[in-house]
Every structure is written in C-alpha cells, then in structure tokens.
VOFI-563997 format. One line per field, with one value per residue (C-alpha): z, y, x negated; residue number from 1. Coordinates in nm, 2 decimals. Example, Ala and Ser with C-alpha at 12.3 -4.5 7.8 and 13.67 -1.06 7.14 Angstrom:
// VOFI-563997
z	(0.78,0.71);
y	(-0.45,-0.11);
x	(-1.23,-1.37);
i	(1,2);
END
This chain:
// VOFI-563997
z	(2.86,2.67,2.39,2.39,2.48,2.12,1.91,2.08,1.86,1.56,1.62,1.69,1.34,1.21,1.38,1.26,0.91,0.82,0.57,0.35,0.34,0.23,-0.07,-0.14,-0.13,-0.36,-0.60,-0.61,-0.68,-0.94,-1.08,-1.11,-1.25,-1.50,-1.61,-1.76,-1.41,-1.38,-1.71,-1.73,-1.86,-1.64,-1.31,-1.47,-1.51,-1.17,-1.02,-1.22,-1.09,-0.70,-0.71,-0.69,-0.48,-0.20,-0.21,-0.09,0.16,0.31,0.40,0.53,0.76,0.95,0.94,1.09,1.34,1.48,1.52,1.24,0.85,0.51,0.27,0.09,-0.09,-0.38,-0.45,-0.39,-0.66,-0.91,-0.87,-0.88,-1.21,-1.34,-1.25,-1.47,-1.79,-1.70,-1.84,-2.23,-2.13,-2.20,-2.00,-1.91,-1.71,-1.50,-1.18,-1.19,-1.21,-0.94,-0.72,-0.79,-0.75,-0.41,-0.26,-0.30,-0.12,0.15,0.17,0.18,0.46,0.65,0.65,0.76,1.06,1.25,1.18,1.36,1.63,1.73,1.64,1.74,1.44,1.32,1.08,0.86,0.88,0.81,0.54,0.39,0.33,0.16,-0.10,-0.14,-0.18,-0.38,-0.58,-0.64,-0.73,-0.98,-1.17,-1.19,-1.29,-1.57,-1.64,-1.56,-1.92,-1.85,-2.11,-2.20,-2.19,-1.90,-1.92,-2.14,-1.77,-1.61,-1.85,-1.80,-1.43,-1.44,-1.72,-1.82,-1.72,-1.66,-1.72,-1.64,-1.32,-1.33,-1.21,-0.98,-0.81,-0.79,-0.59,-0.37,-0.23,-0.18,0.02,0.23,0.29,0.39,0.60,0.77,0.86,1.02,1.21,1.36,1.38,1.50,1.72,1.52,1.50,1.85,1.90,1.66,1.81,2.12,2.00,1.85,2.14,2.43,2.39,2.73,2.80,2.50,2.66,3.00,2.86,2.65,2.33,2.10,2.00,1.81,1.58,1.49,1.44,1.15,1.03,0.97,0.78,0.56,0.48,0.39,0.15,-0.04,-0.12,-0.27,-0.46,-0.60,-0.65,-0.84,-1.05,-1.11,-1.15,-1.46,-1.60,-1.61,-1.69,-1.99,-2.01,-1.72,-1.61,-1.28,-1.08,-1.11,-0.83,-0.75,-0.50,-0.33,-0.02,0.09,-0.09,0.08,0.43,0.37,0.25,0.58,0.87,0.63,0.68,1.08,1.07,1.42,1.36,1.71,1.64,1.77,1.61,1.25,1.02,0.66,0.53,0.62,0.45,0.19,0.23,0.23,-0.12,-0.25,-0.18,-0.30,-0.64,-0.64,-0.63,-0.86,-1.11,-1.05,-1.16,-1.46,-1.57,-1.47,-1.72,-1.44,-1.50,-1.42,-1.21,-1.01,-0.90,-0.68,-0.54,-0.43,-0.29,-0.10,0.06,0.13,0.35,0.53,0.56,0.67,0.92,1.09,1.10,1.31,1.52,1.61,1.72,1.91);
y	(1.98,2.31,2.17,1.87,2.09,2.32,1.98,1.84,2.10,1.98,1.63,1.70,1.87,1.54,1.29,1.54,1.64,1.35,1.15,1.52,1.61,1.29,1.33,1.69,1.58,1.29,1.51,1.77,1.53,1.32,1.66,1.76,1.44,1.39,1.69,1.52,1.37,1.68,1.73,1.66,1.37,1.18,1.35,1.23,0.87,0.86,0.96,0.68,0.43,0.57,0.56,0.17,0.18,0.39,0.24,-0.07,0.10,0.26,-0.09,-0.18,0.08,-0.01,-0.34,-0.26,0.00,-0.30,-0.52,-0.69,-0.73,-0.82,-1.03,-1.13,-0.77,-0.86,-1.18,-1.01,-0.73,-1.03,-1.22,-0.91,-0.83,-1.17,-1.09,-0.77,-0.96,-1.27,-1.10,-0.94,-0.69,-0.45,-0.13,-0.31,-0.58,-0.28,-0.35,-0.71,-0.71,-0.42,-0.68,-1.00,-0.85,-0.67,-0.97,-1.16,-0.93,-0.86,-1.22,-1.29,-1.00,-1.14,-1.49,-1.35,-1.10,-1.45,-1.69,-1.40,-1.35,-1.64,-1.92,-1.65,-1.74,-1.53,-1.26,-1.37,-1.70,-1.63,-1.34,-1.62,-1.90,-1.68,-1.54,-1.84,-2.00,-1.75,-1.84,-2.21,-2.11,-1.78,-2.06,-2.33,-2.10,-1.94,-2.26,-2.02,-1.81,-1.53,-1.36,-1.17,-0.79,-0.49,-0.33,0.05,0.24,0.05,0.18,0.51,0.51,0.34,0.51,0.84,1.21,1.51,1.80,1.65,1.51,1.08,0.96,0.71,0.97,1.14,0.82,0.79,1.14,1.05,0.77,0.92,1.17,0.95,0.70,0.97,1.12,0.77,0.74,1.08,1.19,0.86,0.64,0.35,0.51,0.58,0.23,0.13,0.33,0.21,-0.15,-0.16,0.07,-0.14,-0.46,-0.58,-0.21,-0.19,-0.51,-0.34,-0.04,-0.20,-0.26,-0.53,-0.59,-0.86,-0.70,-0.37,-0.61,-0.81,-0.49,-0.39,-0.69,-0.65,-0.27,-0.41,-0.65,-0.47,-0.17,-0.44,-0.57,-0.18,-0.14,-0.47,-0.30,0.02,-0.15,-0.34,-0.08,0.10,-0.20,-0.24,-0.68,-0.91,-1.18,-1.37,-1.14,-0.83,-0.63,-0.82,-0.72,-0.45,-0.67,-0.56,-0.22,-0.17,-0.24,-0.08,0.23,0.22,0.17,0.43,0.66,0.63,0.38,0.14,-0.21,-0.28,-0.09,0.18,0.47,0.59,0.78,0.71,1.05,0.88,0.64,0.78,0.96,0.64,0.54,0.81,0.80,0.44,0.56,0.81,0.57,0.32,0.63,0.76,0.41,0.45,0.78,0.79,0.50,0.23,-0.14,-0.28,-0.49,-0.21,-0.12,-0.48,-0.39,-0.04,-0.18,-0.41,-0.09,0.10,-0.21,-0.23,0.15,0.11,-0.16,0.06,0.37,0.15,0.06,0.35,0.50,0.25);
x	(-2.43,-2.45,-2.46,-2.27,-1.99,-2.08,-2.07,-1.72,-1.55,-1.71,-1.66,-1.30,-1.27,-1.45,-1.19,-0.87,-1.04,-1.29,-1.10,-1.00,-1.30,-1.43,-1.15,-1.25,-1.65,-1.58,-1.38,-1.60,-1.91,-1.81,-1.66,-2.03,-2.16,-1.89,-1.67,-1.36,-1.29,-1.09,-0.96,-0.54,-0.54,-0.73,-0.56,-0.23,-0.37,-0.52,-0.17,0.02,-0.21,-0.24,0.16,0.27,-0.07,0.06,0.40,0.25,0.05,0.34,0.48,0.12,0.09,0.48,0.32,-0.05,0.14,0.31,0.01,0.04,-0.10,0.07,-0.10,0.22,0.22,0.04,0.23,0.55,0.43,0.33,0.66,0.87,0.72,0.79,1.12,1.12,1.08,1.27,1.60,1.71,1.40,1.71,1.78,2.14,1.95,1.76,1.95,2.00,1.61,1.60,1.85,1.64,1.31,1.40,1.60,1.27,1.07,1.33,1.33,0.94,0.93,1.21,1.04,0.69,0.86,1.10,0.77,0.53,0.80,0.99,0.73,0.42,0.22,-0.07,0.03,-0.29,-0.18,0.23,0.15,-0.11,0.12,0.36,0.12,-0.02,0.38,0.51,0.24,0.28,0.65,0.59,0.33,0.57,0.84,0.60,0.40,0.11,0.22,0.47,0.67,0.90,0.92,1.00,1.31,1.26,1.35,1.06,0.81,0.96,0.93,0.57,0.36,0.59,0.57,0.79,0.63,0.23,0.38,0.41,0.76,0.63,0.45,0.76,0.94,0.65,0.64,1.02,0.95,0.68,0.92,1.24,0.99,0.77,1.06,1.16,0.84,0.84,1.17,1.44,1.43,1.34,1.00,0.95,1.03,0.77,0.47,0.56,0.58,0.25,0.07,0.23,0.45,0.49,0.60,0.82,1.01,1.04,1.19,1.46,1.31,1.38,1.01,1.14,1.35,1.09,0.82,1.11,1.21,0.88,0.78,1.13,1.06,0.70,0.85,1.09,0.90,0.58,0.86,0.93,0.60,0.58,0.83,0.66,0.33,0.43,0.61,0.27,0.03,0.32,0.25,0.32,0.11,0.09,-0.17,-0.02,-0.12,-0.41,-0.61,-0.35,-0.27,-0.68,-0.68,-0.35,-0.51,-0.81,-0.65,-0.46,-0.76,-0.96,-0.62,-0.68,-0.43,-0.49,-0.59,-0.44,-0.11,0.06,-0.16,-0.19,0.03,0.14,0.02,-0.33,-0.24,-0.20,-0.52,-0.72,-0.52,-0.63,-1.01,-1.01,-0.83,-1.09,-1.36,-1.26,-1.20,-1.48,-1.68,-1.54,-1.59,-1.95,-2.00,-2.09,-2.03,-1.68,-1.86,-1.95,-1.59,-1.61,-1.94,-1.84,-1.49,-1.72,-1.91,-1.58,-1.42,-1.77,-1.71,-1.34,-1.48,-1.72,-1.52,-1.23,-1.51,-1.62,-1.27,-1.20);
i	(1,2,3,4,5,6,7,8,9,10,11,12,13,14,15,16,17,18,19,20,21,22,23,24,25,26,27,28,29,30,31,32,33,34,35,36,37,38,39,40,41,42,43,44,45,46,47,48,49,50,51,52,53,54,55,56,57,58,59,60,61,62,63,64,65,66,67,68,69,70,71,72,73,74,75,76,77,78,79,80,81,82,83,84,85,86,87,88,89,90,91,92,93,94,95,96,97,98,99,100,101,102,103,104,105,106,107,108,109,110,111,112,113,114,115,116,117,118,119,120,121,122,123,124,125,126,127,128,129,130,131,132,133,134,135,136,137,138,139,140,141,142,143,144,145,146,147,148,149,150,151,152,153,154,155,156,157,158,159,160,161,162,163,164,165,166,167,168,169,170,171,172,173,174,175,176,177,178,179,180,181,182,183,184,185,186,187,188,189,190,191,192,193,194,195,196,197,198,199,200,201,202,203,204,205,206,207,208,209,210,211,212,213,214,215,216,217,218,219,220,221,222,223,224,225,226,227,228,229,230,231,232,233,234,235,236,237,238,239,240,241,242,243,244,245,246,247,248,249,250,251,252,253,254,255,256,257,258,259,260,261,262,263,264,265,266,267,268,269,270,271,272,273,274,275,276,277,278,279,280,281,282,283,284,285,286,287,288,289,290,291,292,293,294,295,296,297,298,299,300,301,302,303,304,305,306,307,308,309,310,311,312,313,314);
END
C-alpha cells in the first residue's frame, strides 16, 4: 500500500507532464545524434511547417471534443489552395481568394455537422464522402493539373519571417489564444465540454447539442481552408494533395495531446503538444539521414502509440 501510495505521485506527474517530456526527450536526443537539429535555421523551418499543421488541429480537437472526427480537413486544405492560384495570382485577388477558399470550408463543415446531426450519420462516414467529393470536384475543375500561381501575401504569410519568428506561427498562437479562450472562458465552451462528456445531459439542461456539434464542424472547416492557404503559400506550387495526410496527423496529434476519443476531455494546447512531437519526428527523420520512407514507417508507430496511450486512460 506503502508504496503504491509513493508511485501515485509520480504517475500523476506522468498523466499532467507525459506528452512535454516526451517533446523535451525527443529534442534533446536527436539534438545529440545530430547537432544542426537545433541550429536556427532548421528551428525556423520546423515552425513554418508545424503552423498550417496545428491550425488544422485546432479545428480537430472542437471536432473530437464533441464526439466527432474530420476527415474532410485535408481536402478542404487541397481545394482551398486551388483556390489560391485560380485568380491573377496578384496581391489584389488576396481576399477574393481568402472569401472563396473559406466559404468552401464553412460550407464543407456545415454540410458534415446537419448530416451528423439531423440524419445521425457517422462522422467517418460524413467527413469521408466530403473528402472523397471535394475531390472528384477539385480534379474535374483542374483536370488533375493545377496551375497558376499564389498570391505574393500568401507566400509571405506561409514561408516568411519577422525577425527569426515565421508569420504563420504568429496566426496560430492567435488562434490558440482567441479559441482557448472560447473553450475555457464562454459559454459556448462550457456547452461544448458538456456536449461531448454527456449528451443526453446536455439536452436535459438546455443545450442545443445540435447546434455545438454544427458549429464545431464549421470552425473545423474554415480554419483547414486557412490552413490550405498558408500551406501553399509555404510549399510555393499547388497541386491537388496539398495537405495530404493532415486529416490523420491532425487526429493523432490531438489523442497524443490527451484529447478524448469519446469527447468532452482534451485541450487544444495538447493539441498542439501532439503537433509538435509529430513535427519533431518527421524532422528528426530527416536530419538523422534516414530514408523518406522511414517518415511513413515511424508515423505508423506513433498512431499505434497514440492508440494505446487512449487506451490506457480510458
């Protein structure tokens, strides 16, 4: 009893701590192995690409806090950068793109939340057809070529620095702020903790469940479309799978974050967290000299890992 009681503090450090010390350990090794990790350049390269990254992961983690999952993300990201170089590619076309691009993912969001709600189909299943729908229509619109190029602004936002420190990375700490704010300080937030936790007692209480759930899936949507943005401002060419692979990164990063697979638990500072480790990772891959192959293998690992750390909380 003794000493369970001497290991319950240690564990509780574990459950508050585990995923930054898991960042600091996996900074501090491939640091060791490979020196330049560290060096300015590549720290500034890492935080352009962990930016559109973590946007997208905000919107996953409203989405997973109210029992639900977005695979849409990616294909909002692609279509929204298809969007980006659609027009003169001039600066004087910037908000027309910003308008187009975020109508479509307001409008992909609000599609997935009324089909999950008032039809009660699957969030896999909903989030599923619209990737796989916006992608039908993004290759018949491109006839599977894209051109054209991002406006100058775009570039600047996704692959430009002020003073070391990456612009993107500048909008996401804004909106982390604004929407951790909105989780933990209004009502909306309560609302969605208490959605995701407890439904039937959500209902009882006075809670449109209904609308949380839709708003959830529209803030999801717009900010994949702003990430979409950002993304090929930094990549600097468009094609038709930008963004691949960020609608599992995105909910990976989340459950590794402590983010609740069953809802109503998680925060999007973890979140972040989990971006950040996967960012890590794949960096680290490279930089060590593996195999590019080797970035799927280990992504493979860290979703088996994600897996069985959601297990064991709950």
């Amino acid at each position: 009893m003794a000493h369970t009681e001497q290991m319950a503090p240690a564990r509780d450090i574990l459950r508050t701590y585990g995923i930054h010390i898991v960042l600091a350990a996996l900074i501090g090794v491939t640091a060791i192995l490979s020196p330049a990790f560290l060096s300015g350049n590549n720290i500034s390269n890492m935080l352009l690409q962990a930016a559109p990254l973590g946007i997208v992961v905000i919107g996953q983690v409203l989405v997973i806090l109210v029992r639900g999952l977005d695979l849409s993300v990616a294909s909002v990201m692609a279509t929204a950068a298809v969007v980006a170089t659609t027009f003169s590619g001039q600066d004087s076309d910037a908000f027309p793109v910003f308008v187009v691009a975020m109508l479509i993912g307001l409008a992909t969001g609000l599609v997935n939340g009324l089909l999950i709600t008032k039809r009660n189909v699957s969030p896999f299943l909903v989030t599923l057809a619209t990737m796989t729908l916006l992608q039908g229509m993004r290759f018949a619109y491109t006839q599977g070529a894209p051109s054209g190029n991002v406006p100058p602004i775009y570039r600047v936002l996704g692959s430009q620095t002020f003073y070391g420190v990456p612009y993107n990375l500048m909008i996401l700490v804004v909106l982390a702020t604004v929407f951790s704010v909105l989780l933990h300080k209004t009502t909306y937030g309560r609302q969605v903790y208490l959605t995701g936790g407890n439904p039937v007692m959500a209902r009882l209480v006075g809670i449109h469940a209904d609308r949380i759930t839709i708003a959830s899936y529209v803030i999801s949507g717009g900010l994949a479309a702003l990430a979409g943005l950002i993304y090929s401002g930094f990549v600097g060419i468009v094609d038709n799978w930008v963004g691949r692979g960020f609608e599992l990164d995105s909910i990976v990063a989340a459950v590794m974050g402590g983010v609740a697979l069953s809802g109503g638990r998680g925060t999007i500072l973890g979140g972040l967290f989990g971006a950040a480790i996967l960012v890590v990772v794949f960096n680290a891959v490279l930089m060590l000299g593996m195999p590019i192959e080797f970035q799927i293998i280990i992504k493979g690992i860290v979703i088996i890992a994600a897996a069985a750390i959601y297990v064991r909380r709950a």
